[in-house]
Each structure stands twice: as structure tokens, then as C-alpha cells.
C-alpha positions as CSV (number, residue, x, y, z in Angstrom):
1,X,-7.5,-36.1,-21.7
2,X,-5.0,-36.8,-18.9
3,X,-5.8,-39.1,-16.0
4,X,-9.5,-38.8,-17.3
5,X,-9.9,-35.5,-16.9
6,X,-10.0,-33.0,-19.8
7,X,-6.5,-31.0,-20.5
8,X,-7.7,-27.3,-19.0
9,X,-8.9,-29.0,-15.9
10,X,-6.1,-31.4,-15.2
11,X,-3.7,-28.0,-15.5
12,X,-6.1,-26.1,-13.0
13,X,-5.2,-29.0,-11.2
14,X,-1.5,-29.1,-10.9
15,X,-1.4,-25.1,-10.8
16,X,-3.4,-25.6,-7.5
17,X,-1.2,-28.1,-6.1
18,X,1.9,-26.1,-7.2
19,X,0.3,-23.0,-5.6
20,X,-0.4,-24.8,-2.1
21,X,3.0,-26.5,-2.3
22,X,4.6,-23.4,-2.3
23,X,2.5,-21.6,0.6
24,X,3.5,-24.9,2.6
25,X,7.2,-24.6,2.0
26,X,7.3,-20.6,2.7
27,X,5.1,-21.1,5.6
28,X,7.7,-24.2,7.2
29,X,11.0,-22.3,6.2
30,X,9.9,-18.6,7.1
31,X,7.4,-18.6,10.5
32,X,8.3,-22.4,11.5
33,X,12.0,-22.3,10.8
34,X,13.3,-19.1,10.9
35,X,10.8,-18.5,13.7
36,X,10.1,-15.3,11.7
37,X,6.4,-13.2,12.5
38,X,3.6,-12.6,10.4
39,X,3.1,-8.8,9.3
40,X,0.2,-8.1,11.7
41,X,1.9,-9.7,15.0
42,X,4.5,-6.7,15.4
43,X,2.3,-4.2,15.4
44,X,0.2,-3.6,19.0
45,X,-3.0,-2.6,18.8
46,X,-4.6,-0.5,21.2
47,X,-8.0,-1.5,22.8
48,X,-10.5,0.7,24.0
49,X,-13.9,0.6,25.0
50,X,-17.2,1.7,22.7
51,X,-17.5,5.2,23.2
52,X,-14.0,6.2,25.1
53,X,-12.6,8.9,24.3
54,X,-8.9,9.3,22.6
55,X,-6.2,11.4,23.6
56,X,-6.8,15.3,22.6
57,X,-4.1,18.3,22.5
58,X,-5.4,20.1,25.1
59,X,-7.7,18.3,27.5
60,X,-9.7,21.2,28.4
61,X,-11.2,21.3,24.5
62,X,-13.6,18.5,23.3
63,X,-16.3,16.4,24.9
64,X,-16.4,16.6,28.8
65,X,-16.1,13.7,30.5
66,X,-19.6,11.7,31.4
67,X,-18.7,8.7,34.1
């Protein structure tokens, strides 16, 4: 036993503190620091309505228009 817990737990323990001290330090140095963005943020999304159409080849083939 180590601080009163039993020896499998207490390293479960310190493996999860290990594991979130390391996410905290590569978090502060990489997005805080080096100012550097996550994956998803440089990539733009485009936003359209329910049901809007998207762009075709030749306009004149596909759905017609219903506004």
C-alpha cells in the first residue's frame, strides 16, 4: 500500500497526473506561447442552409431552383 491506497491504484494515480501534466505543458508552450492553432481552426468551413443546393458543373443539369 502507498499513501493508503493499494499499489495498482496509487500508479493509476500518478499515470493520470503525469498524463494531465503533460497536456498542460503542451497546451501553455504550443497554443499559449508559440500562439500556434489548433488543427480544426485553419480550415474554413462553409455554411449553408438545410436544403441549398451546392455548386454543379453545368447549372442547367440537376434540381431546378424552387424559391
Amino acid at each position: 500500500m502507498v499513501l493508503g491506497m493499494p499499489t495498482e491504484m496509487f500508479l493509476v494515480f500518478v499515470a493520470t497526473v503525469v498524463a494531465g501534466s503533460l497536456g498542460a505543458i503542451h497546451f501553455v508552450i504550443f497554443h499559449v506561447i508559440l500562439g500556434r492553432p489548433y488543427g480544426d481552426e485553419e480550415v474554413t468551413l462553409e455554411r449553408r442552409r438545410a436544403g441549398e443546393r451546392t455548386a454543379v458543373a453545368h447549372p442547367e443539369e440537376g434540381a431546378s431552383d424552387r424559391d
